[in-house]
N, CA, C and O atoms as a printed pandas DataFrame, in Angstrom:
     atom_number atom_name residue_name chain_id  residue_number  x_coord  y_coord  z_coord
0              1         N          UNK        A               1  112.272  141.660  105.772
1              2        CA          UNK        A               1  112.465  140.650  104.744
2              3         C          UNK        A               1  111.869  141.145  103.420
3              4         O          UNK        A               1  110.736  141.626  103.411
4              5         N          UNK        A               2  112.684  141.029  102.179
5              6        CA          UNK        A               2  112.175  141.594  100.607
6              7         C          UNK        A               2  111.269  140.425  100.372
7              8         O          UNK        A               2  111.547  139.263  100.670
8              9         N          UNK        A               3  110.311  140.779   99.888
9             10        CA          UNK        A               3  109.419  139.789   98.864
10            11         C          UNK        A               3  109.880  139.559   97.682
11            12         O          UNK        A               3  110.596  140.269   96.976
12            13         N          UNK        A               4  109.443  138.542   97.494
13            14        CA          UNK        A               4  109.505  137.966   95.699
14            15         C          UNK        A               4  109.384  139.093   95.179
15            16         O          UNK        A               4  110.444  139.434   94.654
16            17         N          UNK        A               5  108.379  140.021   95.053
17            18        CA          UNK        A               5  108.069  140.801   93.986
18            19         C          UNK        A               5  109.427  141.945   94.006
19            20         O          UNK        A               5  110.104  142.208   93.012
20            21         N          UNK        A               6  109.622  142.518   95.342
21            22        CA          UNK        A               6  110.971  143.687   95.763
22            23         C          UNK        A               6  112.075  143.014   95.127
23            24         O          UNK        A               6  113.028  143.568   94.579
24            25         N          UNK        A               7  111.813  141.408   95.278
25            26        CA          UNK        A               7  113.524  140.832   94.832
26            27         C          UNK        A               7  113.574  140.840   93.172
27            28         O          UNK        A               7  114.609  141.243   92.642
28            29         N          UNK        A               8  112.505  140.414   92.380
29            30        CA          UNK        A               8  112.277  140.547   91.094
30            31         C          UNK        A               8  112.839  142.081   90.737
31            32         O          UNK        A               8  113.846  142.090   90.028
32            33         N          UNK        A               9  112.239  143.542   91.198
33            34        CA          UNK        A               9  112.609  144.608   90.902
34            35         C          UNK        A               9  114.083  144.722   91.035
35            36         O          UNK        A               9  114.875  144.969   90.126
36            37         N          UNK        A              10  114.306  144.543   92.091
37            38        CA          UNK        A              10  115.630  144.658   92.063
38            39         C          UNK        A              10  116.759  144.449   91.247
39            40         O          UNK        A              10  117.705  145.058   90.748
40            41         N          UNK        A              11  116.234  143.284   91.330
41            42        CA          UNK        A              11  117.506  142.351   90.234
42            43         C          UNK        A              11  117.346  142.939   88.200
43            44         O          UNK        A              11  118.310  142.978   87.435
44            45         N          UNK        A              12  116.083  143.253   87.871
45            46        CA          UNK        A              12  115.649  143.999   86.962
46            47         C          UNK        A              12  116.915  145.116   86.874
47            48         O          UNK        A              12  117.781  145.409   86.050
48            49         N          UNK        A              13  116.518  145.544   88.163
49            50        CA          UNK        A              13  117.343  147.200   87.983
50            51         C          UNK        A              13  118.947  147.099   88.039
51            52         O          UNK        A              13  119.654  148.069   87.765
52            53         N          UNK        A              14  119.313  146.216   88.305
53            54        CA          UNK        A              14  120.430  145.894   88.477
54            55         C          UNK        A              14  121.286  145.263   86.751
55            56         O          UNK        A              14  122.456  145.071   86.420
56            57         N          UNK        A              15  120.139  145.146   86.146
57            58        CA          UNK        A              15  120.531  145.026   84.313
58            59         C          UNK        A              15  122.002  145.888   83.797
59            60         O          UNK        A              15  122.091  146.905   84.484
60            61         N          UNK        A              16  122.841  145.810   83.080
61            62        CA          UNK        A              16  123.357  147.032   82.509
62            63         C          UNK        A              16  122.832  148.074   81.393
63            64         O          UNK        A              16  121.967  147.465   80.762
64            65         N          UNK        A              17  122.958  149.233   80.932
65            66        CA          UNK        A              17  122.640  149.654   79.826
66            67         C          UNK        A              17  123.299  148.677   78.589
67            68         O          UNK        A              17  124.276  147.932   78.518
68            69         N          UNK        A              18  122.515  148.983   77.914
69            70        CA          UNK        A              18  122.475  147.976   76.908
70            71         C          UNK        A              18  122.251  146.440   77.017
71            72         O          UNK        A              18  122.127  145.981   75.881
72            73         N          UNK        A              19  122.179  145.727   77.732
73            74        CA          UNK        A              19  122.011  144.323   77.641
74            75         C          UNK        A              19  120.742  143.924   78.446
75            76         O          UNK        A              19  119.890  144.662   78.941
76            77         N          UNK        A              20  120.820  142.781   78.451
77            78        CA          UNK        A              20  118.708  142.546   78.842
78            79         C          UNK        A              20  118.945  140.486   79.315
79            80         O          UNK        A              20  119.853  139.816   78.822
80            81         N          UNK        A              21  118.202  140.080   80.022
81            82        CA          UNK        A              21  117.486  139.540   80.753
82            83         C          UNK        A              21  116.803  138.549   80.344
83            84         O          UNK        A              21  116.066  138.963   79.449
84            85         N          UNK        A              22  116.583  136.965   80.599
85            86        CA          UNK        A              22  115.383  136.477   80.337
86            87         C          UNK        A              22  114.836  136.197   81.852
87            88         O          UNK        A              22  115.466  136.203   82.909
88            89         N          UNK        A              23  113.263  135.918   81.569
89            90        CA          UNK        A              23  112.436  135.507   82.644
90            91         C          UNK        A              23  113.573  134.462   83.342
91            92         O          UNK        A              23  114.028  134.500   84.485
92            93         N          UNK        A              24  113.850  133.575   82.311
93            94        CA          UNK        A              24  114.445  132.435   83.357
94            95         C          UNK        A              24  115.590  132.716   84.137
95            96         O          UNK        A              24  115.557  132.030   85.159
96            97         N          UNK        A              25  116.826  133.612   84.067
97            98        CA          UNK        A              25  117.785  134.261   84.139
98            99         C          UNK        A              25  117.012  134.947   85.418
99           100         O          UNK        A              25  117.502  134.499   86.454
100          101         N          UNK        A              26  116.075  135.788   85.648
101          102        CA          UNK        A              26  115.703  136.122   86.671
102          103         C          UNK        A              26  115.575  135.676   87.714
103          104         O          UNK        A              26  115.991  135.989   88.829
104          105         N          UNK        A              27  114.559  134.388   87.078
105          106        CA          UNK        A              27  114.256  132.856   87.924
106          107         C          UNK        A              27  115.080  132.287   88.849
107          108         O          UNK        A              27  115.005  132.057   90.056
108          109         N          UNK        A              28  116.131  132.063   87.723
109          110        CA          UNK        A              28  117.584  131.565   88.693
110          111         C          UNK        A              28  118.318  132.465   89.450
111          112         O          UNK        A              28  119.206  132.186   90.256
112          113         N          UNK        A              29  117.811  133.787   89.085
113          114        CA          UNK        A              29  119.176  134.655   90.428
114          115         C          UNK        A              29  118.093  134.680   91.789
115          116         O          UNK        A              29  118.581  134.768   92.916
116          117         N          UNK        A              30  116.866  134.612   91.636
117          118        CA          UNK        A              30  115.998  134.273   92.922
118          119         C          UNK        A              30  116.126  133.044   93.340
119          120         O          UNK        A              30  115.592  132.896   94.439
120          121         N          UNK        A              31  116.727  131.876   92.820
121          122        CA          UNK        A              31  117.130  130.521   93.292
122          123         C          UNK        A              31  116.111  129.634   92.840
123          124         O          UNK        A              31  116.199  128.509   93.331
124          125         N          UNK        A              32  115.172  129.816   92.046
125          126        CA          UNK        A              32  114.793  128.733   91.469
126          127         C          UNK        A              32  113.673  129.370   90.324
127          128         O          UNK        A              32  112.716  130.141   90.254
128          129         N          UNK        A              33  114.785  128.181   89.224
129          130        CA          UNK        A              33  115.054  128.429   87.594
130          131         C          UNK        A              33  113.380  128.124   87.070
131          132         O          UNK        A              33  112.895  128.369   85.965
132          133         N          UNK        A              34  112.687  127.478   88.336
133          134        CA          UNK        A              34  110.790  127.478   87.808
134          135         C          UNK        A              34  109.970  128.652   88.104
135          136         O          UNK        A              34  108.746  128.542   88.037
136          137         N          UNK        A              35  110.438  129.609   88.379
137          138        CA          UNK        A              35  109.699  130.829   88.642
138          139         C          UNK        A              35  109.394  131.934   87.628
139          140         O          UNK        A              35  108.853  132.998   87.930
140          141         N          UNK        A              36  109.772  131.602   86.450
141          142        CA          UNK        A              36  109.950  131.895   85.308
142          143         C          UNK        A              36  108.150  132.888   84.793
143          144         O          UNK        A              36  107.819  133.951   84.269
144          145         N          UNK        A              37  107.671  131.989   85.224
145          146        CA          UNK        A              37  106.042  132.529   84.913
146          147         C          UNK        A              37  106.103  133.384   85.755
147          148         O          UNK        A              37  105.987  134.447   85.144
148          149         N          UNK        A              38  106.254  133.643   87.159
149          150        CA          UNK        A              38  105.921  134.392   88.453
150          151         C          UNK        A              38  106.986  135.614   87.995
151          152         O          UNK        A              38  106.509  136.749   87.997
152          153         N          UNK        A              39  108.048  135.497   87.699
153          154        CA          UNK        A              39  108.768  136.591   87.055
154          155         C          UNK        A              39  108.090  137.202   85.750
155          156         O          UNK        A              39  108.112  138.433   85.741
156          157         N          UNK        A              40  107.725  136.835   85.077
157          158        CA          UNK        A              40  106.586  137.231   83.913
158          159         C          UNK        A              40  105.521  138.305   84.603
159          160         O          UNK        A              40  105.370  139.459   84.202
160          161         N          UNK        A              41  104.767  137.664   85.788
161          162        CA          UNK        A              41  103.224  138.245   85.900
162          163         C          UNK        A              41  103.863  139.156   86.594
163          164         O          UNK        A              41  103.298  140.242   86.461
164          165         N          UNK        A              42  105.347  139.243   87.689
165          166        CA          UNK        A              42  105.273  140.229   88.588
166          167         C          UNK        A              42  105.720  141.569   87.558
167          168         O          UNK        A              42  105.237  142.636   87.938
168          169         N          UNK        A              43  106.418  141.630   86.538
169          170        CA          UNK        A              43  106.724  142.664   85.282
170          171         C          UNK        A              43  105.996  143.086   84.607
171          172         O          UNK        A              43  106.259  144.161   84.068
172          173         N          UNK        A              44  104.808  142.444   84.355
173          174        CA          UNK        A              44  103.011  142.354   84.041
174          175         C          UNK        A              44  102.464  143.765   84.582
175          176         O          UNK        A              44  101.813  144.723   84.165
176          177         N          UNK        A              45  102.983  143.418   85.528
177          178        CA          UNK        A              45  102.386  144.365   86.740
178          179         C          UNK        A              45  103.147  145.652   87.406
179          180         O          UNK        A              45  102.684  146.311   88.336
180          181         N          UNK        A              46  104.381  145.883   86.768
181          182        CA          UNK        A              46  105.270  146.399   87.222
182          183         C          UNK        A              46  104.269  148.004   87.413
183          184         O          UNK        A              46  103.407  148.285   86.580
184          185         N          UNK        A              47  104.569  148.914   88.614
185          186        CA          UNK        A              47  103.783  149.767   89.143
186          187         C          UNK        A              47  104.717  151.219   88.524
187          188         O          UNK        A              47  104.378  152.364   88.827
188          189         N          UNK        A              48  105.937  150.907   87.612
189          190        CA          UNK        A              48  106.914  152.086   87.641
190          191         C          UNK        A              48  108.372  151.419   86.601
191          192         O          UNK        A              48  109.553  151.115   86.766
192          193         N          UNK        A              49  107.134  151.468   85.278
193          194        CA          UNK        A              49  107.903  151.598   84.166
194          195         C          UNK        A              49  109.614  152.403   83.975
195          196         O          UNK        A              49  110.600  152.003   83.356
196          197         N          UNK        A              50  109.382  153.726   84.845
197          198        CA          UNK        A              50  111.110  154.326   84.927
198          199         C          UNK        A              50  111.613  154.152   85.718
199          200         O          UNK        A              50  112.563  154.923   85.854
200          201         N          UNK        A              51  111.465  153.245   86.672
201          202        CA          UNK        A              51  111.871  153.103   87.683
202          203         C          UNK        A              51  112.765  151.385   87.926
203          204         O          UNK        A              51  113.832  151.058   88.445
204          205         N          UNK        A              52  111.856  150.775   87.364
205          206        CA          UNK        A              52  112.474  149.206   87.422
206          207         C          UNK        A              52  112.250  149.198   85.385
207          208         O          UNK        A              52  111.290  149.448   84.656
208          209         N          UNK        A              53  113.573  148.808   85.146
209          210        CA          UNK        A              53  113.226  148.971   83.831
210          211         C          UNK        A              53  112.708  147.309   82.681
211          212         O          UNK        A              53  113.263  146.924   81.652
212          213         N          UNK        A              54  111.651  146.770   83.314
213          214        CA          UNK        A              54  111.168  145.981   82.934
214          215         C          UNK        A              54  111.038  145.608   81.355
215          216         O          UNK        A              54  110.677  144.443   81.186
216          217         N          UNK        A              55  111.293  146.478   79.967
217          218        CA          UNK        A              55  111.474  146.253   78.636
218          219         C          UNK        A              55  112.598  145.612   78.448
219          220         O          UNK        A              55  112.846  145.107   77.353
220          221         N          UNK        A              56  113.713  145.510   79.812
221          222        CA          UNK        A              56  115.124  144.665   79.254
222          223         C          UNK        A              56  115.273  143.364   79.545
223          224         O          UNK        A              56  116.339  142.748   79.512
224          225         N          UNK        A              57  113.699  142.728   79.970
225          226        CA          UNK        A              57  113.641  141.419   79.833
226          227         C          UNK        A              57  112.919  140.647   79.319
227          228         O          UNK        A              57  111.720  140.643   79.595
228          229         N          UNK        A              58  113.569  139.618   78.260
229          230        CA          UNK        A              58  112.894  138.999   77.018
230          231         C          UNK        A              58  112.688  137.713   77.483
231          232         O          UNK        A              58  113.103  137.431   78.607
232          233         N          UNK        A              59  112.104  136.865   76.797
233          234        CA          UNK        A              59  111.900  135.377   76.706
234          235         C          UNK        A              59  113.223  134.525   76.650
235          236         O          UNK        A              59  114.281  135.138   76.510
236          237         N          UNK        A              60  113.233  133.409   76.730
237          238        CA          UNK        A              60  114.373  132.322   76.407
238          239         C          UNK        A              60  115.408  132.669   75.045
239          240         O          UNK        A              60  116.619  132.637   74.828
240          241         N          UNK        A              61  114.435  132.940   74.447
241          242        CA          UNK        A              61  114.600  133.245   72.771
242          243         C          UNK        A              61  115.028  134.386   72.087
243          244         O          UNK        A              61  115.076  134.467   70.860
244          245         N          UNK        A              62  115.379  135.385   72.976
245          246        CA          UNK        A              62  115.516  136.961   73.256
246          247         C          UNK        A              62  113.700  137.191   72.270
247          248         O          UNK        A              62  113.665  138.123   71.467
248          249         N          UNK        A              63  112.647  136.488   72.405
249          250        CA          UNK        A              63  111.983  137.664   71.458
250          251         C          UNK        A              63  111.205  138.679   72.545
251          252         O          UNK        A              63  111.144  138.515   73.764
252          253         N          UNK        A              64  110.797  139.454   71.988
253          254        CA          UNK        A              64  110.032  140.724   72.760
254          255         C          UNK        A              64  108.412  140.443   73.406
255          256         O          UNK        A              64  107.647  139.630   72.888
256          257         N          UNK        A              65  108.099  141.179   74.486
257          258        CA          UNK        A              65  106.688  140.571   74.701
258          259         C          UNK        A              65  105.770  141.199   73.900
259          260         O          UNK        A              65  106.190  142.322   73.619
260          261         N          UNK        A              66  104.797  140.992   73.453
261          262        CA          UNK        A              66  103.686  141.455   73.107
262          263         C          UNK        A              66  102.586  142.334   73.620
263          264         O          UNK        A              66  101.859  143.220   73.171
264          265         N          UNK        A              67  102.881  141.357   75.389
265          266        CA          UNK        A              67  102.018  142.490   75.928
266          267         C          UNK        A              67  102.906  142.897   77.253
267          268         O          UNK        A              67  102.757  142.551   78.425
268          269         N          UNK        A              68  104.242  144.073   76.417
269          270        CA          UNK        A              68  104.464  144.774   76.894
270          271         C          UNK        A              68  103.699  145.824   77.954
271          272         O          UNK        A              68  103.038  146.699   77.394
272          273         N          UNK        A              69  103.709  145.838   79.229
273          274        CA          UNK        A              69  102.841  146.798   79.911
274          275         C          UNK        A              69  102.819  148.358   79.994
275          276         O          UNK        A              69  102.061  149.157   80.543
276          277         N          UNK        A              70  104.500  148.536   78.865
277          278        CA          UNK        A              70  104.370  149.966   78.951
278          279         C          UNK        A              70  104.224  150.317   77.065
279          280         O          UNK        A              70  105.195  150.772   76.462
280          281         N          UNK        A              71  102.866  150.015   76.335
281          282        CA          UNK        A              71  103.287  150.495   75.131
282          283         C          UNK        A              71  103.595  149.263   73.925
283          284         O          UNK        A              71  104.049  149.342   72.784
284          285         N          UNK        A              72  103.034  147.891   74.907
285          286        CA          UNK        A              72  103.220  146.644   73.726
286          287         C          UNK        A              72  104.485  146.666   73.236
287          288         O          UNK        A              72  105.162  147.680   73.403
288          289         N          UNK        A              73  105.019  145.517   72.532
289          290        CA          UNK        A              73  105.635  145.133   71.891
290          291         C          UNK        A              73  107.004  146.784   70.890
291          292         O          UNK        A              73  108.224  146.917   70.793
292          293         N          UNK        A              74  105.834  147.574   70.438
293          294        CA          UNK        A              74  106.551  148.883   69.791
294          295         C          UNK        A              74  107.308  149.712   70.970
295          296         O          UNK        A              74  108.479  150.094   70.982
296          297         N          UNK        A              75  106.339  149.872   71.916
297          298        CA          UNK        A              75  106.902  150.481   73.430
298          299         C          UNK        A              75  108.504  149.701   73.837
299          300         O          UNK        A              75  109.607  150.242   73.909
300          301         N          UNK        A              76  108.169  148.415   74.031
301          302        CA          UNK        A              76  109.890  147.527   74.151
302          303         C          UNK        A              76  110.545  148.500   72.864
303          304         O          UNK        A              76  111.104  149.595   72.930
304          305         N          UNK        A              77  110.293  147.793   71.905
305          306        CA          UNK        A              77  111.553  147.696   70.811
306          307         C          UNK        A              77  111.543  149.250   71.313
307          308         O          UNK        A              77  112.166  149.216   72.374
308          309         N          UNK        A              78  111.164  150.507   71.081
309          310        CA          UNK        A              78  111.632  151.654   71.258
310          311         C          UNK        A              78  112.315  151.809   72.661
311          312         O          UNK        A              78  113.159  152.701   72.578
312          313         N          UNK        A              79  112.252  151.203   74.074
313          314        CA          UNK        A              79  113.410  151.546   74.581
314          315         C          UNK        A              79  114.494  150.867   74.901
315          316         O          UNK        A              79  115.342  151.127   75.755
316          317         N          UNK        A              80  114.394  149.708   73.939
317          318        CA          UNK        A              80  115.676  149.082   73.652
318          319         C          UNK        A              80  116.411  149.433   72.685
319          320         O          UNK        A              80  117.604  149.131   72.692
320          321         N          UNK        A              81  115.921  150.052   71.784
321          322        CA          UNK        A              81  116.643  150.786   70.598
322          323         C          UNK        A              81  117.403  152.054   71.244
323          324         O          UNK        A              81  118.410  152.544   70.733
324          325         N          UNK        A              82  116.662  152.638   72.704
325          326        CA          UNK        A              82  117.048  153.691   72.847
326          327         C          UNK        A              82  118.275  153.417   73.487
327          328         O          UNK        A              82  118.935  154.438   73.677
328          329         N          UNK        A              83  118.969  152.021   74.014
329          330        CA          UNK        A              83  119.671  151.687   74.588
330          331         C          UNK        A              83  120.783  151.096   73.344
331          332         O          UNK        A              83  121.760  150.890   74.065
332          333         N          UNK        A              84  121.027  150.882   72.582
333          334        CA          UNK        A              84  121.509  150.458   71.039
334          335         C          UNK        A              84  121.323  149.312   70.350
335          336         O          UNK        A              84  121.833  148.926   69.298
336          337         N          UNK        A              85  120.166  148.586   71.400
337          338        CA          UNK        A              85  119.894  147.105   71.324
338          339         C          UNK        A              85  119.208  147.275   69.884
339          340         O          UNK        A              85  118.354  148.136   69.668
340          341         N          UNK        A              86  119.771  146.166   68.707
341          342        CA          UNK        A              86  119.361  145.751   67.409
342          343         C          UNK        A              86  118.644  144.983   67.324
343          344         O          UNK        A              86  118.942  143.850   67.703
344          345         N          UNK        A              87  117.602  145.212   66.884
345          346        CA          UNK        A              87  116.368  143.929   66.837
346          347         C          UNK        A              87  116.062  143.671   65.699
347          348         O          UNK        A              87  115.774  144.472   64.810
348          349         N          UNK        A              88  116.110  142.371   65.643
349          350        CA          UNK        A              88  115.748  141.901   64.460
350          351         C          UNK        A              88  114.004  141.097   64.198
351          352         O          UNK        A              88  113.637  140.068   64.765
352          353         N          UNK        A              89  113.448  141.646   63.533
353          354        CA          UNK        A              89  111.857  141.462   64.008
354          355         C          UNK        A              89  111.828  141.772   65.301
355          356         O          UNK        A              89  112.209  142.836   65.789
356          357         N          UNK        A              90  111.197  140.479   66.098
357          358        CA          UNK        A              90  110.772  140.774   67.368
358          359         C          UNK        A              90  111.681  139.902   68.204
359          360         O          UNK        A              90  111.239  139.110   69.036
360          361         N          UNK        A              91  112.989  140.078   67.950
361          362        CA          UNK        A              91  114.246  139.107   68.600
362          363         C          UNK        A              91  115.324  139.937   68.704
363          364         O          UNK        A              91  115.664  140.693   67.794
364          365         N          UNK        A              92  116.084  139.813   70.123
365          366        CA          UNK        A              92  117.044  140.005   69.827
366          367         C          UNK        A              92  118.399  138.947   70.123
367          368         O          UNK        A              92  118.198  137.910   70.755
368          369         N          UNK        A              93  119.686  139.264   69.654
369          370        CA          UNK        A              93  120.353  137.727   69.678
370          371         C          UNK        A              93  121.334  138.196   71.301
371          372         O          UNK        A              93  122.071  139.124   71.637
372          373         N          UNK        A              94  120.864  137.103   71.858
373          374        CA          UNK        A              94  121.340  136.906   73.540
374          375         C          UNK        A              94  122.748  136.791   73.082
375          376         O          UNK        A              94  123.370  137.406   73.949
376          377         N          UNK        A              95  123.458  136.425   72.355
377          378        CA          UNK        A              95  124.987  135.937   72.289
378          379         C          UNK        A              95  125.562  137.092   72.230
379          380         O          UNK        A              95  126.617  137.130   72.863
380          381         N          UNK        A              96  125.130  138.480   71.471
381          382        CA          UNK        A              96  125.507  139.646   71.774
382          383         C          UNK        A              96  125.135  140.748   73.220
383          384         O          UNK        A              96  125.846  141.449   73.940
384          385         N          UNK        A              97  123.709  140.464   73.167
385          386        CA          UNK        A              97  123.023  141.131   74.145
386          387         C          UNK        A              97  122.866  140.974   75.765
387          388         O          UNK        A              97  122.774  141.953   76.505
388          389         N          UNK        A              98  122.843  139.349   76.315
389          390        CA          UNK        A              98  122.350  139.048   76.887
390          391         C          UNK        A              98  123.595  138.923   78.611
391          392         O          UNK        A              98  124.688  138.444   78.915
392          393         N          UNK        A              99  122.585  139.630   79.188
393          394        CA          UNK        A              99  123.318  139.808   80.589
394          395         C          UNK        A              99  124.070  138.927   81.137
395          396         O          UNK        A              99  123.387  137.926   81.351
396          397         N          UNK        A             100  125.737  138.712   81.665
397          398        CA          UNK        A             100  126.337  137.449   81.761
398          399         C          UNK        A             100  126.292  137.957   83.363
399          400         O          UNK        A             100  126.737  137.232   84.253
């Protein structure tokens, strides 16, 4: 049986290039849309930055985290840029970006 945390990675990795993720969006493909925080701390923690690519998931709001775990906030925007994602400040707009 996968754990919460294996099922969180997964579904992470399963992103496309170029487009990105919110916590809650995560929430709901694990079946419930309140797990939103628990999807937060388990990316917090992520053990393998190249491996599960945890910078392609933003807030409700597309903005970026702050405390990015690989490199803050500059660490995101640089490998979302490296992907062609346009950010505007510390947002990006889900209507273009955001994983359907």
């Amino acid at each position: 049986m996968i754990n919460i945390k294996e099922s969180v990675y997964q579904i992470v990795k399963e992103i496309p290039y170029g487009k990105v993720a919110t916590y809650s969006q995560i929430a709901e493909k694990l079946g419930n849309k309140n797990l939103c925080r628990v999807v937060g701390n388990i990316l917090h923690n992520n053990p393998n930055g190249e491996e599960i690519p945890c910078y392609k998931v933003v807030n409700s709001q597309g903005r970026l985290s702050y405390n990015f775990a690989f490199g803050g906030i500059e660490g995101q925007r640089a490998k979302l840029q490296q992907e062609n994602i346009i950010i505007n400040g510390d947002k990006i707009d889900l209507n273009i970006y955001k994983w359907q």
